[in-house]
Every structure is written in structure tokens, then in C-alpha cells.
N, CA and C atoms as a LAMMPS dump frame, in Angstrom:
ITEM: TIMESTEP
0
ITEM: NUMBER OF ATOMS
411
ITEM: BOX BOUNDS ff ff ff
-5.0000000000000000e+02 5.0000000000000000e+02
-5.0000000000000000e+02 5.0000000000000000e+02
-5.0000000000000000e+02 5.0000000000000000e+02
ITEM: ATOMS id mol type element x y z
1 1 1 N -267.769 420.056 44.338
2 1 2 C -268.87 420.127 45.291
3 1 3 C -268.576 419.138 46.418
4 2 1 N -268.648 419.529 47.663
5 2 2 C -268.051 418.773 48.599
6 2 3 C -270.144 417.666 48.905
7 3 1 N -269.818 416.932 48.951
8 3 2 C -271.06 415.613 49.012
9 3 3 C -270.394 414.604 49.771
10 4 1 N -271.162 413.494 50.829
11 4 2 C -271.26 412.617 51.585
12 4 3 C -271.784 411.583 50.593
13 5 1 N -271.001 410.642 50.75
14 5 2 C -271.078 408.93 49.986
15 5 3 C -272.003 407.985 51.025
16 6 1 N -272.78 407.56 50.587
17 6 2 C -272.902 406.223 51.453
18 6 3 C -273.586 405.153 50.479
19 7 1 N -272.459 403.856 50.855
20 7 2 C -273.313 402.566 49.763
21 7 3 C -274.168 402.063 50.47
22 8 1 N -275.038 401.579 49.641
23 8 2 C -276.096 400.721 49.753
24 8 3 C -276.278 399.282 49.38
25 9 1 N -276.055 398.299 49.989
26 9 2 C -276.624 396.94 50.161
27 9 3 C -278.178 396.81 50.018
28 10 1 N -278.421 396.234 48.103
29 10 2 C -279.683 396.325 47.793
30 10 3 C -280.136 394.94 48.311
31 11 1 N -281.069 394.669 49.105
32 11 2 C -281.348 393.037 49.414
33 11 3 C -282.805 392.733 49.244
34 12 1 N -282.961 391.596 49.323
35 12 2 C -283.956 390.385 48.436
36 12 3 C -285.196 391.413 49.351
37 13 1 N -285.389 391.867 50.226
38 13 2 C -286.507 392.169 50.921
39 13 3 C -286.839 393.556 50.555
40 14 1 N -285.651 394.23 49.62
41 14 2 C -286.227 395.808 49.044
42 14 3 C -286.95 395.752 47.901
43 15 1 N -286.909 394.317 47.247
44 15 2 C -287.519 394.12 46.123
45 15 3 C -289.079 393.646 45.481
46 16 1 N -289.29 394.211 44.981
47 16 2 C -291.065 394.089 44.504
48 16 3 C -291.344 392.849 43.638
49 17 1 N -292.481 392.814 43.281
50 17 2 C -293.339 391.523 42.664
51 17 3 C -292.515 391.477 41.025
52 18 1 N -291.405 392.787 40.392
53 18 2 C -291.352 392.889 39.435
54 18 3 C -289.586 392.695 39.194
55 19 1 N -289.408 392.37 40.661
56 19 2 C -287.966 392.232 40.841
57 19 3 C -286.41 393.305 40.825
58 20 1 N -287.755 394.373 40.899
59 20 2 C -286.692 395.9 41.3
60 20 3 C -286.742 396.454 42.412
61 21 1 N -286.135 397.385 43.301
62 21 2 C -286.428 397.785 44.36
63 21 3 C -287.649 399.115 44.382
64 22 1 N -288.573 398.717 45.303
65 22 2 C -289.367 398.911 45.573
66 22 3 C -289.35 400.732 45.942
67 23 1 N -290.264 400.997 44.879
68 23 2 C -290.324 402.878 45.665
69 23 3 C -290.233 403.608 46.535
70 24 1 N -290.742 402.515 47.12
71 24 2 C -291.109 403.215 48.99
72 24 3 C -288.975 403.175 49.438
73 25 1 N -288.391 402.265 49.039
74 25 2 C -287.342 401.456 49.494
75 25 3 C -286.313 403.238 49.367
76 26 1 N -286.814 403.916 48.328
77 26 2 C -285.51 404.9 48.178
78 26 3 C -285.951 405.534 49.404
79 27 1 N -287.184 405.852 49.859
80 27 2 C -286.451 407.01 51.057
81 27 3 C -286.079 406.432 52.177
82 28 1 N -286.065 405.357 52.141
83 28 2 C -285.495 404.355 53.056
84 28 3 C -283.873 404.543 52.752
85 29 1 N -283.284 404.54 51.6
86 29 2 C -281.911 404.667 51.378
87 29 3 C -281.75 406.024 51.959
88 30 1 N -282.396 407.353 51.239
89 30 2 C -282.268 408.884 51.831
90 30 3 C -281.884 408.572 53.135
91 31 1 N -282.69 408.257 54.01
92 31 2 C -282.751 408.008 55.136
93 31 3 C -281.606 407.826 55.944
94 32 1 N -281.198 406.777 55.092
95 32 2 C -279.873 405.47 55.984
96 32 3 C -278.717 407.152 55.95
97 33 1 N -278.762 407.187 54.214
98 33 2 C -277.395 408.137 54.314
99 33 3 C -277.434 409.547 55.339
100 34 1 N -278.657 410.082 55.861
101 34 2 C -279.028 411.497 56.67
102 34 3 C -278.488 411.41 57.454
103 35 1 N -279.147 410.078 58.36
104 35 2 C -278.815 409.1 59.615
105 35 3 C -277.059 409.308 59.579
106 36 1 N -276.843 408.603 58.973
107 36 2 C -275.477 408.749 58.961
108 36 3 C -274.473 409.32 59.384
109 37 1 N -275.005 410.392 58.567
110 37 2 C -273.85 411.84 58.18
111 37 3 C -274.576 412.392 59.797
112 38 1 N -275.661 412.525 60.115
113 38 2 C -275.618 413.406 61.119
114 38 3 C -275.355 412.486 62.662
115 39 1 N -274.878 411.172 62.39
116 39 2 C -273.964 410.235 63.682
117 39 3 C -272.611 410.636 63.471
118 40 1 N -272.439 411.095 62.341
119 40 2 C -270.501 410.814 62.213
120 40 3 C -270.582 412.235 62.378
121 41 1 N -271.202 413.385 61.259
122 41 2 C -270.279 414.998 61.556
123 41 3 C -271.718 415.368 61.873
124 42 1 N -272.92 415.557 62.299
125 42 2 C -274.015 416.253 62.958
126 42 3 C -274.297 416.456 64.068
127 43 1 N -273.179 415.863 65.439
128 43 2 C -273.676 415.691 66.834
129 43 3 C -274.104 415.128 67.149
130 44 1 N -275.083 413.98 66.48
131 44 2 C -276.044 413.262 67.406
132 44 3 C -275.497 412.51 67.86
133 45 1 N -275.784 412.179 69.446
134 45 2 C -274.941 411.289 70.169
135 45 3 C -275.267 409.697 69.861
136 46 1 N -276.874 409.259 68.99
137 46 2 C -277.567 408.528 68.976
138 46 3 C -278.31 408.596 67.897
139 47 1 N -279.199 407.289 67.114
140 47 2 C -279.89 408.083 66.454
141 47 3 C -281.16 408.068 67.212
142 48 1 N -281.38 407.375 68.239
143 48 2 C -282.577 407.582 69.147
144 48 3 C -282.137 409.256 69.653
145 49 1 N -281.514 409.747 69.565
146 49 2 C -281.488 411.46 70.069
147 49 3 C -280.886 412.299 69
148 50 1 N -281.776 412.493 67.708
149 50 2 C -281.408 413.613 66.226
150 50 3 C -281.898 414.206 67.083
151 51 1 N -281.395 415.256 66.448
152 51 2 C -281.759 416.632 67.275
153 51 3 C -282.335 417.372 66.299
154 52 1 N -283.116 416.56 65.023
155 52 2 C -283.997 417.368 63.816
156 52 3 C -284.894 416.277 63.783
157 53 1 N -286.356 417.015 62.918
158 53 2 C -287.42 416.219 62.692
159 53 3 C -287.973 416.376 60.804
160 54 1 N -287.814 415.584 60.637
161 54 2 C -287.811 415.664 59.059
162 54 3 C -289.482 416.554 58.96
163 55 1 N -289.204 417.909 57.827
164 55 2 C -290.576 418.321 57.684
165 55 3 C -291.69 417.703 56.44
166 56 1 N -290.23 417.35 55.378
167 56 2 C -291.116 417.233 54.355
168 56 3 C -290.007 416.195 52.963
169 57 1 N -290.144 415.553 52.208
170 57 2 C -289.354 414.678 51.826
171 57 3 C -290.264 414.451 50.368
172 58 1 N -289.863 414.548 49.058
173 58 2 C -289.729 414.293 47.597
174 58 3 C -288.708 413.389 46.871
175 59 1 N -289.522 412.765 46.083
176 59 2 C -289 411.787 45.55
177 59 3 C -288.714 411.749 43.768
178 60 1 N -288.021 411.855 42.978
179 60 2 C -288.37 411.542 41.674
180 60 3 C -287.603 410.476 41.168
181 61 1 N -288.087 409.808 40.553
182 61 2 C -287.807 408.175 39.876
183 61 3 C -287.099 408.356 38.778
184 62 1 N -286 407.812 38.572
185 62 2 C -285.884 407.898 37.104
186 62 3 C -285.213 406.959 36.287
187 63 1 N -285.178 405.669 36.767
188 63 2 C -284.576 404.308 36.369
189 63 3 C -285.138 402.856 37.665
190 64 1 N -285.627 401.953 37.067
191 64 2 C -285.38 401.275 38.113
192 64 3 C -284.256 400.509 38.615
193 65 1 N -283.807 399.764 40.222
194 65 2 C -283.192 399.577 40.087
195 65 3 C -282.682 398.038 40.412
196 66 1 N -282.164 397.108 39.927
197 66 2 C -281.832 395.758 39.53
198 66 3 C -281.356 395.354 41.202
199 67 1 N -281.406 393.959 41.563
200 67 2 C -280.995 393.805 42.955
201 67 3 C -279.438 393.625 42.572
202 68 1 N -279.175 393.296 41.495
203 68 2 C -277.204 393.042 40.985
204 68 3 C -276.662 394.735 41.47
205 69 1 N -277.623 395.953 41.061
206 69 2 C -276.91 396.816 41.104
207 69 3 C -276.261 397.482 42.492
208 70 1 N -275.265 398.304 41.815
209 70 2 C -273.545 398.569 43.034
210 70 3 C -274.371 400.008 43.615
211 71 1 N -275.514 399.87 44.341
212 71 2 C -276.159 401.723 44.926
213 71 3 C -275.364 402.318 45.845
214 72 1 N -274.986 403.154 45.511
215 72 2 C -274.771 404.521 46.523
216 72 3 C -275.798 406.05 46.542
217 73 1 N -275.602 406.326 47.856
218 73 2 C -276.69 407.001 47.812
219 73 3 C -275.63 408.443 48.333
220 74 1 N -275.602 409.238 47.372
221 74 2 C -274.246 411.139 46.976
222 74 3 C -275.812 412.221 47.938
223 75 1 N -275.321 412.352 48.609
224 75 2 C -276.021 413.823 49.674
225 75 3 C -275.465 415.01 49.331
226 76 1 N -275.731 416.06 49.726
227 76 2 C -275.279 417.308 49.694
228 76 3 C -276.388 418.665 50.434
229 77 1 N -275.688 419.073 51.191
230 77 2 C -276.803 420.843 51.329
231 77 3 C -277.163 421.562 50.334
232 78 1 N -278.382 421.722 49.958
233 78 2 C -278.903 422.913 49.08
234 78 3 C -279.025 423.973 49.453
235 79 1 N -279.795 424.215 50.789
236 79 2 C -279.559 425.508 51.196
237 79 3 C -279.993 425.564 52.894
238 80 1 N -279.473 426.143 53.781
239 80 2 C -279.774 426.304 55.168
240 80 3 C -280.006 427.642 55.228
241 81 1 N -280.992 427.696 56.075
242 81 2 C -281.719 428.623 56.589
243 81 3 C -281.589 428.55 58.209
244 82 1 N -282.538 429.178 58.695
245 82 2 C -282.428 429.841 60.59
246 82 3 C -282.746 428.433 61.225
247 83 1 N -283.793 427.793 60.628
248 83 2 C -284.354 426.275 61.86
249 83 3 C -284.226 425.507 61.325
250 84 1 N -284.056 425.279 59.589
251 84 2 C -284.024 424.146 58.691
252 84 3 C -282.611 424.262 57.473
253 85 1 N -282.884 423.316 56.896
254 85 2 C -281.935 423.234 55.936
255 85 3 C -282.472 422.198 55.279
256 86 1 N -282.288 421.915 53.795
257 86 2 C -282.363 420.877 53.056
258 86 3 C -281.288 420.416 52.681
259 87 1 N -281.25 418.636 51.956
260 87 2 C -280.354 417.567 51.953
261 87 3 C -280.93 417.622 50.505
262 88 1 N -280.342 417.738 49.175
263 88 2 C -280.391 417.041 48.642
264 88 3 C -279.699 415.241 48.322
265 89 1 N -280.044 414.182 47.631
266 89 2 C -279.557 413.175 47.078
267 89 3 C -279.786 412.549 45.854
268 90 1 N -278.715 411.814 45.475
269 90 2 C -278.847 411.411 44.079
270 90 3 C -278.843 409.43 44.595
271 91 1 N -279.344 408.654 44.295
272 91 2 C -279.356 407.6 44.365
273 91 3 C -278.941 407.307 43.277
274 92 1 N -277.956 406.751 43.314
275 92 2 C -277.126 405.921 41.612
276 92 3 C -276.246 404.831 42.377
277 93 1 N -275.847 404.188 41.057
278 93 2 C -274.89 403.246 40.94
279 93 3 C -273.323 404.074 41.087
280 94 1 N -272.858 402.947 41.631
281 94 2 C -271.415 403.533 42.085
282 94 3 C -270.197 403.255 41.072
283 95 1 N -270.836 402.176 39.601
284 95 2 C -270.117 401.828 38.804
285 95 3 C -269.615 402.435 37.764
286 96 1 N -271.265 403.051 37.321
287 96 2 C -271.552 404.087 36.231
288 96 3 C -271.752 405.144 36.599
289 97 1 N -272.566 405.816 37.533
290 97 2 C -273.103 406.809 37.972
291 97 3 C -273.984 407.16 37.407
292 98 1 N -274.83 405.963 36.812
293 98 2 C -276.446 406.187 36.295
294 98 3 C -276.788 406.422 37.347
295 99 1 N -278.078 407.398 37.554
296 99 2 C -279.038 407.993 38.583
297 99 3 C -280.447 407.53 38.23
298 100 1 N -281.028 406.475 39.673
299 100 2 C -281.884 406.026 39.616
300 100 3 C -282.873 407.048 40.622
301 101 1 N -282.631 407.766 40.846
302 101 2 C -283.681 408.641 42.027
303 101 3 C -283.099 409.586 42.357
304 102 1 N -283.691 410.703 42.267
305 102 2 C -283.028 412.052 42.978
306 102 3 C -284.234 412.281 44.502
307 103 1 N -283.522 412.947 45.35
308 103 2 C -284.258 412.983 46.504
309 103 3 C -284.465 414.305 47.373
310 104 1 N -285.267 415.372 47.807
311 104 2 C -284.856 415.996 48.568
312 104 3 C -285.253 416.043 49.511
313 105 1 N -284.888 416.19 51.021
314 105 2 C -285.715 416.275 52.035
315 105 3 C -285.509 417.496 52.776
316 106 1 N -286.266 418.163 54.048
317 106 2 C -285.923 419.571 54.443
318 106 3 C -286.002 418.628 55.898
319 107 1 N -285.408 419.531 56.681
320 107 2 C -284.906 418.621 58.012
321 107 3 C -285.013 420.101 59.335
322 108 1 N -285.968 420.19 60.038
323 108 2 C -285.946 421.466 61.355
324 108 3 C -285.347 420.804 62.239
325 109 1 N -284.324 421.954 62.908
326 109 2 C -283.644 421.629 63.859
327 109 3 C -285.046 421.628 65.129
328 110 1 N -285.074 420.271 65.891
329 110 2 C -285.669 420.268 66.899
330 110 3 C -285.654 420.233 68.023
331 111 1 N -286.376 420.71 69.586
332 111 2 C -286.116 420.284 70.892
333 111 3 C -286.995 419.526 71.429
334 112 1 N -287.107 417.939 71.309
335 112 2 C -287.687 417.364 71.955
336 112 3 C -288.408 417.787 73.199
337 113 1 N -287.511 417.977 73.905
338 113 2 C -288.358 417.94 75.317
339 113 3 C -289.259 419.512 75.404
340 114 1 N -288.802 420.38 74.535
341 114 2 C -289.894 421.474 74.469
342 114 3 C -290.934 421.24 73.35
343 115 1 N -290.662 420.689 72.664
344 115 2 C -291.845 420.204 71.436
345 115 3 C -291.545 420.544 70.841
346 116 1 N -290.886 421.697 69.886
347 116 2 C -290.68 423.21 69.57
348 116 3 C -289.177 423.599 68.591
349 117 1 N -289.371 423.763 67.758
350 117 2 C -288.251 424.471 66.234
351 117 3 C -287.37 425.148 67.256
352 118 1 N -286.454 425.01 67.142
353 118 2 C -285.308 425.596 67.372
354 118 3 C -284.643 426.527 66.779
355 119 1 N -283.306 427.352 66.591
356 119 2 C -282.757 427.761 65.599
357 119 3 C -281.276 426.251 65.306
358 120 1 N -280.925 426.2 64.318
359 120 2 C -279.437 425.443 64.396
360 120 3 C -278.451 425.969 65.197
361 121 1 N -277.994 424.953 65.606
362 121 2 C -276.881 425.043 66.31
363 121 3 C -275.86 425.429 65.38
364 122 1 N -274.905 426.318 66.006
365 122 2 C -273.595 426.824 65.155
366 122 3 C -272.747 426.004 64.555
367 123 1 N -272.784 424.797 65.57
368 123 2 C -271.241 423.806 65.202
369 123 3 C -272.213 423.257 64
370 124 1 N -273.539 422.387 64.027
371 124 2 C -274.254 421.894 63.179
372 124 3 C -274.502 422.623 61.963
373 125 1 N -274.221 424.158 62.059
374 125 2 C -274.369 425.266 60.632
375 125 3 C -273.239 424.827 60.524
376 126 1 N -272.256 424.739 60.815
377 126 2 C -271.035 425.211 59.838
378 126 3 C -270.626 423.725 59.43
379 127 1 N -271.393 422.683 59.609
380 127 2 C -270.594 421.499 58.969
381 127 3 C -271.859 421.332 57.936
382 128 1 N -273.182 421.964 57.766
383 128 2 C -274.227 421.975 56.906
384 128 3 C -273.351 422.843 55.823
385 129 1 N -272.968 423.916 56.123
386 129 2 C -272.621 424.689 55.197
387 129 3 C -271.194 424.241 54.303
388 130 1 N -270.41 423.628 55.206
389 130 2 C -269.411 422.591 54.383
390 130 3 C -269.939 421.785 53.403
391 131 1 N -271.115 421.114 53.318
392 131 2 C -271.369 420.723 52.629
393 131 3 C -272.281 421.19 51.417
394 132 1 N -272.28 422.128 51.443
395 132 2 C -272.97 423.122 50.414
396 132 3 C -271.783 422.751 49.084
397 133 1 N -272.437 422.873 48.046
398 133 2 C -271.812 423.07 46.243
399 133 3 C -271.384 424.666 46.833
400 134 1 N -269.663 424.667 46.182
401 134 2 C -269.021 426.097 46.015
402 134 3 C -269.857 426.655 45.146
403 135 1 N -270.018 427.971 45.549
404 135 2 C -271.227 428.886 44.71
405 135 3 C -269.991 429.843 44.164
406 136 1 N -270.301 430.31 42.961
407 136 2 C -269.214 431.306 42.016
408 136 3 C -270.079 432.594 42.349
409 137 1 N -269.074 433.231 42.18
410 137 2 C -269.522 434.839 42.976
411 137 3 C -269.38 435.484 41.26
């Protein structure tokens, strides 16, 4: 399955009263890695100018996680459609590959200055679709 890596630097300020990182903190990681991937292979010239507007974003918990621990945050396309596409992510450790959070978010291609859904851009489909899991026929 072709997936986008990005580590994460867990620090003293992601952490809660209980000394794990804080819930809110993972879609903050989602985030960093989206950002990312769509500065390096998505076009955006900026991230003050994405050219998508996040519609909708899920979270499920399933370990907490220690400020010692090595996070990376594994992306991938689930499925694209005409104006949107979704990102899945796995938030884990990069040591073990225990999974502390799975994530998904759906992302519309947008035009600022018209207000207004777009369809995707072609070059932006075909590097979404690179990143799709090989599907067996």
C-alpha cells in the first residue's frame, strides 16, 4: 500500500494533567501530516493557499500516548470522488507500530475566491489516487 510517513515530535505542551498527549492533540498531528503531503506532492504553493477545505474529520482512540514515545503519523487515500476525497491515518509509534489513534478526514477541493466546491484538479487526482491501497481485481 503506497502511504505518506510523517514523524511527530511529542512535546511537554501536547500533554494533559495525566501526562499523555492530549485528545484534541491527534488531529493536530492528522493535520501536520495533510499539510504536508499536500506542500510537497498536492500543489499548494503555501499553506496559507490549500486549495481544499476540510469537511468533516473522526477520531478513534485506542492507546494513550507517553511523551517518551517515537509518533509517526502513516496517511493514505481511501477513496476520491468528483470534489472530495478522504485521508485516512494511523497514529502509532515508529518503533513498534503500536497504533494509538486511527483518523479519518474528508477534504473538498475548494475555490476561495468563488466560495464554492470545485471538482479536483487532474494533476491533484492522480497523485490522490497514487496513494490509494492496490485494490485486487
Amino acid at each position: 500500500m503506497a502511504v505518506y510517513r510523517v514523524p511527530i515530535d511529542v512535546r511537554f505542551a501536547d500533554l494533559d494533567a495525566l501526562g499523555h498527549v492530549n485528545s484534541t492533540r491527534i488531529l493536530s498531528y492528522a493535520e501536520h501530516a495533510r499539510v504536508e503531503w499536500l506542500l510537497e506532492h498536492g500543489g499548494a504553493p503555501s499553506a496559507s493557499e490549500l486549495p481544499i477545505i476540510l469537511a468533516s474529520a473522526h477520531v478513534e482512540y485506542k492507546a494513550p500516548i507517553q511523551k517518551s514515545a517515537q509518533v509517526e503519523v502513516v496517511m493514505w487515500v481511501a477513496k476520491v470522488g468528483t470534489k472530495s476525497w478522504e485521508f485516512d491515518y494511523e497514529v502509532r509509534d515508529r518503533g513498534t507500530s503500536a497504533v494509538y489513534a486511527t483518523v479519518k478526514t474528508v477534504q473538498v477541493a475548494y475555490d476561495y475566491a468563488k466560495a464554492e466546491s470545485r471538482p479536483i484538479d487532474p494533476v491533484l487526482r492522480a497523485k490522490l489516487e497514487a496513494l490509494q491501497p492496490m485494490v485486487k481485481a
